[in-house]
SEPA-767199 format. One record per residue (C-alpha): residue in one letter; x, y negated, z; residue number from 1. Coordinates in Angstrom, 3 decimals. Layout:
<nodes>
node code:A, xx:X, yy:Y, zz:Z, pos:NUM
...
</nodes>
This chain:
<nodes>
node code:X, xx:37.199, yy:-82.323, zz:-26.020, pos:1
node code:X, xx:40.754, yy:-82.468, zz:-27.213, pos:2
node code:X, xx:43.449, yy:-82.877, zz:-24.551, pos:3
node code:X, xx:45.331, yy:-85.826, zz:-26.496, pos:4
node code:X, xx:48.013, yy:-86.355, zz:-23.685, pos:5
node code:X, xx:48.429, yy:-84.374, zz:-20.451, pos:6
node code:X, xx:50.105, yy:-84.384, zz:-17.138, pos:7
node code:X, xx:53.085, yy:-82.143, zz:-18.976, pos:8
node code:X, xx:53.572, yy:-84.164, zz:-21.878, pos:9
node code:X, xx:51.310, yy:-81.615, zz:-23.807, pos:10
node code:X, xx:49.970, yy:-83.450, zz:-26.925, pos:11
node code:X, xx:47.297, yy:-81.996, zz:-29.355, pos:12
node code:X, xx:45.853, yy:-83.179, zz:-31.960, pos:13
node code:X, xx:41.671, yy:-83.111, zz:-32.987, pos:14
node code:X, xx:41.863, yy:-79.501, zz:-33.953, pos:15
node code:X, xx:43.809, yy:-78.455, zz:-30.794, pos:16
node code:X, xx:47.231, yy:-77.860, zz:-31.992, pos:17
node code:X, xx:50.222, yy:-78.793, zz:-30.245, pos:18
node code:X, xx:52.219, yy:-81.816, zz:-31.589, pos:19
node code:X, xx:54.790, yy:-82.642, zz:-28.757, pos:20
node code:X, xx:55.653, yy:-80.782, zz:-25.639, pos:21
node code:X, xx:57.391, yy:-81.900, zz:-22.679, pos:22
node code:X, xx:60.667, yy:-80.115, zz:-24.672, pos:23
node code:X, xx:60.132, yy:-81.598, zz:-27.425, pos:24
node code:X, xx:58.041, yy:-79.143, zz:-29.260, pos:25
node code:X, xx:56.412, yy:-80.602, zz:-32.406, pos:26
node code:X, xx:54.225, yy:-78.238, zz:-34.631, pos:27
node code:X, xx:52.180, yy:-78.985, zz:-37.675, pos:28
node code:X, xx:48.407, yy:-78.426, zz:-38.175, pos:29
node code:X, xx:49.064, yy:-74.613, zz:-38.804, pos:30
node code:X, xx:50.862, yy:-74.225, zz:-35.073, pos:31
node code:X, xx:53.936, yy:-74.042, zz:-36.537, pos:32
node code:X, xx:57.171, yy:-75.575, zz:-34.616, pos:33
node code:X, xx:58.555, yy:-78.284, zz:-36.136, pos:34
node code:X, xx:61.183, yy:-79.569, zz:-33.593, pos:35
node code:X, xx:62.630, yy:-77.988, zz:-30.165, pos:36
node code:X, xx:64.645, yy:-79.067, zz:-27.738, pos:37
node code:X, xx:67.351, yy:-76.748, zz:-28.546, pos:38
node code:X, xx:67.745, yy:-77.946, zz:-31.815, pos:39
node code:X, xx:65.004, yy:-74.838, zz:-33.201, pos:40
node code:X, xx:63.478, yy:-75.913, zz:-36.873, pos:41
node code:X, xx:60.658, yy:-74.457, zz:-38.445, pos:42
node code:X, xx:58.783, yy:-75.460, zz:-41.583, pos:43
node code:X, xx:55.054, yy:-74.675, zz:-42.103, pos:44
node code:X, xx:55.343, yy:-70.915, zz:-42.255, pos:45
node code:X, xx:56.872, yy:-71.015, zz:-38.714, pos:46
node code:X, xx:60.127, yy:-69.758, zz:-39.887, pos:47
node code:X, xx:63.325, yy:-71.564, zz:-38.426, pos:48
node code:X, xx:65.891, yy:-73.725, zz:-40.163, pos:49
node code:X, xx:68.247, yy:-74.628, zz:-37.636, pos:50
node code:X, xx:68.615, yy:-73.221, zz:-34.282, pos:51
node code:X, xx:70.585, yy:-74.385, zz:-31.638, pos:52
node code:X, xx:73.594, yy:-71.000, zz:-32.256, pos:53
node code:X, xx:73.462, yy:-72.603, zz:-35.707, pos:54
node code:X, xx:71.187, yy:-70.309, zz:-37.160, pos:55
node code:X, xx:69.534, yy:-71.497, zz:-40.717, pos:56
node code:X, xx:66.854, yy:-69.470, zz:-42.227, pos:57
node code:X, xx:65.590, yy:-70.133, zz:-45.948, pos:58
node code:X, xx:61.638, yy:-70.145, zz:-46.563, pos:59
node code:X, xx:61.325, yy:-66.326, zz:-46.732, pos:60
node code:X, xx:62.716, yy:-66.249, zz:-43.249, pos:61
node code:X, xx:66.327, yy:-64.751, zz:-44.164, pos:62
node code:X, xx:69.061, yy:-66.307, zz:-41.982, pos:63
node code:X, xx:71.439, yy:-68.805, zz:-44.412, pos:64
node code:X, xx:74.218, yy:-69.231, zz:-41.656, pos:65
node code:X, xx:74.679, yy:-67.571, zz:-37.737, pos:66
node code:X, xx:76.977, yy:-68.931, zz:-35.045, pos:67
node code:X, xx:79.941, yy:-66.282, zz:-36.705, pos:68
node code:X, xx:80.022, yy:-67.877, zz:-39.943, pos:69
node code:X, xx:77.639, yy:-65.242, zz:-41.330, pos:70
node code:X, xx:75.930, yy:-66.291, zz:-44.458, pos:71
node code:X, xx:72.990, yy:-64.101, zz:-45.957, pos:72
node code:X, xx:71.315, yy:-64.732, zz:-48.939, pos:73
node code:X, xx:67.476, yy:-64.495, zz:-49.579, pos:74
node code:X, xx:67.810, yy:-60.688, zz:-49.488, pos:75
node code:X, xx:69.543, yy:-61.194, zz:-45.896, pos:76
node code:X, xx:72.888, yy:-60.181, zz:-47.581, pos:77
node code:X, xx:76.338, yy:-61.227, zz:-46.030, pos:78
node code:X, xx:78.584, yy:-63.540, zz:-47.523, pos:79
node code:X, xx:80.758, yy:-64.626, zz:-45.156, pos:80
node code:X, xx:81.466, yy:-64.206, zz:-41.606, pos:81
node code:X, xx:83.667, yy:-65.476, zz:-39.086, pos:82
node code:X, xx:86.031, yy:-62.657, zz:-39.457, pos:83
node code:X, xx:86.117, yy:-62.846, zz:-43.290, pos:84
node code:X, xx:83.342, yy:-60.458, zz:-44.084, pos:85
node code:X, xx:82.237, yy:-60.892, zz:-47.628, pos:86
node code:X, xx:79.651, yy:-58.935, zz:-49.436, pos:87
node code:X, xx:78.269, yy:-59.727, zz:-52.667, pos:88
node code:X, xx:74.504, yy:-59.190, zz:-53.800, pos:89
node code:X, xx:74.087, yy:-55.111, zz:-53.064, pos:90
node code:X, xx:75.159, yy:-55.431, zz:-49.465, pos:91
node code:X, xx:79.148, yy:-54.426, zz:-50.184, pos:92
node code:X, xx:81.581, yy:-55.522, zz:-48.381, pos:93
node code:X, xx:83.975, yy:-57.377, zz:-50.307, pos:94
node code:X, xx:86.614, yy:-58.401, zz:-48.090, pos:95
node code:X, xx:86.915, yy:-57.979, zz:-44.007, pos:96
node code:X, xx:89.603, yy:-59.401, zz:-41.431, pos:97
node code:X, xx:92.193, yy:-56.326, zz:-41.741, pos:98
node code:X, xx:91.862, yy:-56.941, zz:-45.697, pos:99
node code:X, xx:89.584, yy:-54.304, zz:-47.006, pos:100
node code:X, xx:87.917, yy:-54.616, zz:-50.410, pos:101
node code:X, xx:85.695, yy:-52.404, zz:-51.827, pos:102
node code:X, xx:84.001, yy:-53.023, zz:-55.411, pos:103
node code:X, xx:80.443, yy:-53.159, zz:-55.791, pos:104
node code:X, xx:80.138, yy:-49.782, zz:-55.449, pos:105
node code:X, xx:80.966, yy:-49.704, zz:-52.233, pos:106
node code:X, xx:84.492, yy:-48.336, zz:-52.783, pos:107
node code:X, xx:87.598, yy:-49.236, zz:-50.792, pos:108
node code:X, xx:90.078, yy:-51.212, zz:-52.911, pos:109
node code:X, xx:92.602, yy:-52.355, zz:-50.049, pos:110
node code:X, xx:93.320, yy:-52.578, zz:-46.260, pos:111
node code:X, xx:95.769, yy:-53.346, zz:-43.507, pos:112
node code:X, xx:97.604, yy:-50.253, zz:-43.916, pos:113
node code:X, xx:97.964, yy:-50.759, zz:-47.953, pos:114
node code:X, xx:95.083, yy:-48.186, zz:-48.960, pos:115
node code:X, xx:93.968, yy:-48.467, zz:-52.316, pos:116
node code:X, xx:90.994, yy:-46.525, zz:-53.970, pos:117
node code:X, xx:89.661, yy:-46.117, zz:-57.449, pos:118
node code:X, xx:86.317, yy:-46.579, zz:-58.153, pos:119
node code:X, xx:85.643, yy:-42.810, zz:-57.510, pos:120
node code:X, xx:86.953, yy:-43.726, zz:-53.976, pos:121
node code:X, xx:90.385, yy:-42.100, zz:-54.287, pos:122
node code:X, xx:93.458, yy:-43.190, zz:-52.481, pos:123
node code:X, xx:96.390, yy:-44.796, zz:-55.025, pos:124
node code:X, xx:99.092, yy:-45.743, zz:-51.863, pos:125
node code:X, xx:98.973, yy:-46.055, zz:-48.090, pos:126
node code:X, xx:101.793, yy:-47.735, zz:-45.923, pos:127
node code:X, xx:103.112, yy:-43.782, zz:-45.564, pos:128
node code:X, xx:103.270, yy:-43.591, zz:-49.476, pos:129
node code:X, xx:100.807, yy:-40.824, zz:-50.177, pos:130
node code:X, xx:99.522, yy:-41.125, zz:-53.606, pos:131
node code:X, xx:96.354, yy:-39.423, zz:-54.747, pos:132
node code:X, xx:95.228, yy:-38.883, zz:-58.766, pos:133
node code:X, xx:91.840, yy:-39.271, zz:-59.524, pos:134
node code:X, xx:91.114, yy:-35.584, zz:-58.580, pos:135
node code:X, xx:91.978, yy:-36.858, zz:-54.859, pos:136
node code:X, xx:95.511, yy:-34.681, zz:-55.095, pos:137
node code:X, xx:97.941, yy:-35.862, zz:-52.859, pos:138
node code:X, xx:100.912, yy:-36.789, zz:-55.181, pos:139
node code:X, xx:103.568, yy:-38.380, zz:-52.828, pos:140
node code:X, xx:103.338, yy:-38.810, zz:-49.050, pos:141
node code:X, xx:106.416, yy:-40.313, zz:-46.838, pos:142
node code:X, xx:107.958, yy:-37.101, zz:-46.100, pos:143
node code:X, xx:108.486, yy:-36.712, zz:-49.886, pos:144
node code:X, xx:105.845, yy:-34.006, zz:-50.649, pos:145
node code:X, xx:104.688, yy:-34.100, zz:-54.067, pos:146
node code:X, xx:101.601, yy:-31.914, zz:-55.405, pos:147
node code:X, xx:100.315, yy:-31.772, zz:-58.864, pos:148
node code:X, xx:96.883, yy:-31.905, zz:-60.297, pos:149
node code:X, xx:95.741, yy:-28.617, zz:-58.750, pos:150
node code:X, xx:97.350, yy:-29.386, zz:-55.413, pos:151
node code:X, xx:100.490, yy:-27.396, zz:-55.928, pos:152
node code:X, xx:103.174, yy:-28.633, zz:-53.678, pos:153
node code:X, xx:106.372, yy:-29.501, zz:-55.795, pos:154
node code:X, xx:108.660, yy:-30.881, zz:-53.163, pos:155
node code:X, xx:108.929, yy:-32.220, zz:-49.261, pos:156
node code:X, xx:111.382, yy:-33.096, zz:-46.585, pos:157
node code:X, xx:112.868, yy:-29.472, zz:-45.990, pos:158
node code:X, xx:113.345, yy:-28.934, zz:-49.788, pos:159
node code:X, xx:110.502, yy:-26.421, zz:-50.492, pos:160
node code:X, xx:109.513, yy:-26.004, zz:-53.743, pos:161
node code:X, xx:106.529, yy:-24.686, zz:-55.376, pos:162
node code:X, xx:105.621, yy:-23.540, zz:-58.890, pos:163
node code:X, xx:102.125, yy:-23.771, zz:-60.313, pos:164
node code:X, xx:101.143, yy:-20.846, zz:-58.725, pos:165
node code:X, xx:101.815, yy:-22.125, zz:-55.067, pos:166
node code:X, xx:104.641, yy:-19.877, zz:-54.651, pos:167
node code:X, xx:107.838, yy:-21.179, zz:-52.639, pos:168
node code:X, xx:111.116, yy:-21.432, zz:-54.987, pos:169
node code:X, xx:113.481, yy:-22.693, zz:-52.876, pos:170
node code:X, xx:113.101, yy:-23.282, zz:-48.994, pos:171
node code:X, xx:115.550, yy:-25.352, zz:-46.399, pos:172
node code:X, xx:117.152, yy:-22.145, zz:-45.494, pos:173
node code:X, xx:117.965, yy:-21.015, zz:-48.739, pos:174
node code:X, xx:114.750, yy:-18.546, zz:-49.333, pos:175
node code:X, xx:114.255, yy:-17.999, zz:-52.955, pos:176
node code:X, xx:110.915, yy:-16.518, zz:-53.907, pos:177
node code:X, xx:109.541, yy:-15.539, zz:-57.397, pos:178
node code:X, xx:106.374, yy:-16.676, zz:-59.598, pos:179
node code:X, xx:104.820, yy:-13.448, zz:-57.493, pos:180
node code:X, xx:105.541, yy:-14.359, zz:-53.766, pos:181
node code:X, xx:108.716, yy:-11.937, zz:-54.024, pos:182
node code:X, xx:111.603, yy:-13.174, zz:-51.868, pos:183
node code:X, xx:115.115, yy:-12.978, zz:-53.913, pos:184
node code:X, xx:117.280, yy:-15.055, zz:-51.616, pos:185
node code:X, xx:117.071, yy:-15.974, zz:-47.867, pos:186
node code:X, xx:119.712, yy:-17.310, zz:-45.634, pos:187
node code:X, xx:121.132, yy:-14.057, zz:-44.232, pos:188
node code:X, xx:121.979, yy:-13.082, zz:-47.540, pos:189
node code:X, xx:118.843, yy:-10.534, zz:-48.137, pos:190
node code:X, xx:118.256, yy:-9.623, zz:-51.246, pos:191
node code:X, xx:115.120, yy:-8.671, zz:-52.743, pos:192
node code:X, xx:113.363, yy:-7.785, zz:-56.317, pos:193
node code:X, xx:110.165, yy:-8.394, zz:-57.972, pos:194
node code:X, xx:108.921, yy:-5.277, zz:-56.193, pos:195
node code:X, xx:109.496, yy:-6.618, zz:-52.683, pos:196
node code:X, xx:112.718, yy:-4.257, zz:-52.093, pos:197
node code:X, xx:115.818, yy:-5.475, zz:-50.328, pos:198
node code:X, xx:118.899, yy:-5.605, zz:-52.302, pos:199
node code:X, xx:121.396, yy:-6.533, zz:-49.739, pos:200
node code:X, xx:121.796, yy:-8.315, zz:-46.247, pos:201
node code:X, xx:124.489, yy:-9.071, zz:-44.509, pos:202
node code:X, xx:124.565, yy:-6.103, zz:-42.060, pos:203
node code:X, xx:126.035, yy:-4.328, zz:-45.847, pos:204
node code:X, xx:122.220, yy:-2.385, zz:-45.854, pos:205
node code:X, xx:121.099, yy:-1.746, zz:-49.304, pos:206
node code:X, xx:118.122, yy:-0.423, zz:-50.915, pos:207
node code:X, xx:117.340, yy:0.735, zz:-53.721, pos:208
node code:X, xx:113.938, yy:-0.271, zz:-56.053, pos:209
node code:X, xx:112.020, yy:2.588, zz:-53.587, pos:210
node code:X, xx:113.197, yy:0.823, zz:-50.837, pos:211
node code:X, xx:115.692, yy:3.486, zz:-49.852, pos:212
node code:X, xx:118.485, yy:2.774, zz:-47.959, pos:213
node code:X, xx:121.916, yy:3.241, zz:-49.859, pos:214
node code:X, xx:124.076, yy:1.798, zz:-47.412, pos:215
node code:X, xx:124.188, yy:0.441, zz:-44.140, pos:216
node code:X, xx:126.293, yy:-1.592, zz:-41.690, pos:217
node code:X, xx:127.502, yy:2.073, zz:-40.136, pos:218
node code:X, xx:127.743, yy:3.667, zz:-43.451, pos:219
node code:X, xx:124.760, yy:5.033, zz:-43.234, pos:220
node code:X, xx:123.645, yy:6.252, zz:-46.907, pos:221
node code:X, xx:120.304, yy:7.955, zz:-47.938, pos:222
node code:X, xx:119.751, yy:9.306, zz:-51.354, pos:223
node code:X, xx:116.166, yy:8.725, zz:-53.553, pos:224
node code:X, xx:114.129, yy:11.080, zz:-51.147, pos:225
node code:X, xx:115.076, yy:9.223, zz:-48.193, pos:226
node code:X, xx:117.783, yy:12.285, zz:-46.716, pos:227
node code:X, xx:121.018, yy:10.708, zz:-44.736, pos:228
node code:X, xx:123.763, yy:11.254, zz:-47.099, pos:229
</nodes>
């Protein structure tokens, strides 16, 4: 009681499975799709070869190609894609359309804007010419900073300068400070010693190393226990 041929086109063989539809359908013995109209492939599993986007699946159902150019192998990893996605075995991405490449670690090793990483994922150069050590200290960036290993600053665009301590040495306006944070120098001519006192400004006030003034701009002049001389 088999329908061999109906009014659809609908074709079935003795055991009842479909073998040709009015779209072109063909399946095997196990109901599995053989042909479609819309170019659809499947082998005895019922997993699809070709589809009509261009679709190919191997036999453990993992797509081979897609419309974009993707490739995957059998563990449905990228290889290629239309925009230049490449990925090897693990699932990393290899190379992409703005020119990343990361290792098979996963790690960055270049893009558009000329970043490159170590395999601990540090930056080496970017288009603005920061450098980073494998620590992930900045080491040169385009305004001309420089740091060293323990992310000192040594140098930028307005001339400051750092020790290994982070303490300023020389600013744009002409502040000097020691290894201790002590300003020495600073553009209006103050003067100051390791202990923080001012030596001389440019008013003529001086102080001694209490910070007592000595002598100011109207002659002003105060001896050690701060009395107006």
């Amino acid at each position: 009681d088999i329908a061999r041929v109906s009014r659809n086109d609908l074709i079935f063989d003795v055991s009842g499975i479909v073998l040709a539809t009015g779209k072109d359908l063909r399946a095997d013995g196990n109901r599995d799709a053989r042909e479609s109209g819309d170019g659809l492939r499947v082998y005895g599993s019922g997993i699809p070869l070709v589809s009509g986007n261009g679709l190919r699946v191997d036999v453990r159902g993992d797509p081979l190609v897609i419309g974009n150019g993707l490739r995957v192998d059998g563990i449905r990893v990228a290889w290629v894609s239309g925009n230049g996605l490449k990925v090897d075995g693990k699932g990393f991405t290899l190379v992409i359309g703005n020119h990343l490449i990361i290792d098979w670690r996963g790690i960055a090793r270049a893009s558009m804007n000329g970043l490159r990483a170590d395999g601990n994922g540090i930056a080496r150069a970017s288009e603005n010419r920061r450098r980073v050590d494998g620590t992930g200290i900045v080491r040169a960036t385009g305004n001309g900073i420089r740091i060293e290993g323990s992310g000192i600053a040594r140098e930028n665009e307005n001339d400051l300068r750092v020790d290994g301590s982070g303490i300023a040495l020389v600013s744009v306006n002409g502040r000097i400070i020691d290894g201790k944070g002590v300003t020495l120098v600073s553009g209006n001519g103050l003067s100051i010693n390791r202990r923080g006192n001012a030596r001389a400004s440019w008013n003529g006030r001086r102080v001694d190393g209490s910070g007592i003034d000595l002598v100011s701009g109207n002659g002003r002049i105060v001896d050690g226990s701060g009395i107006t001389r």
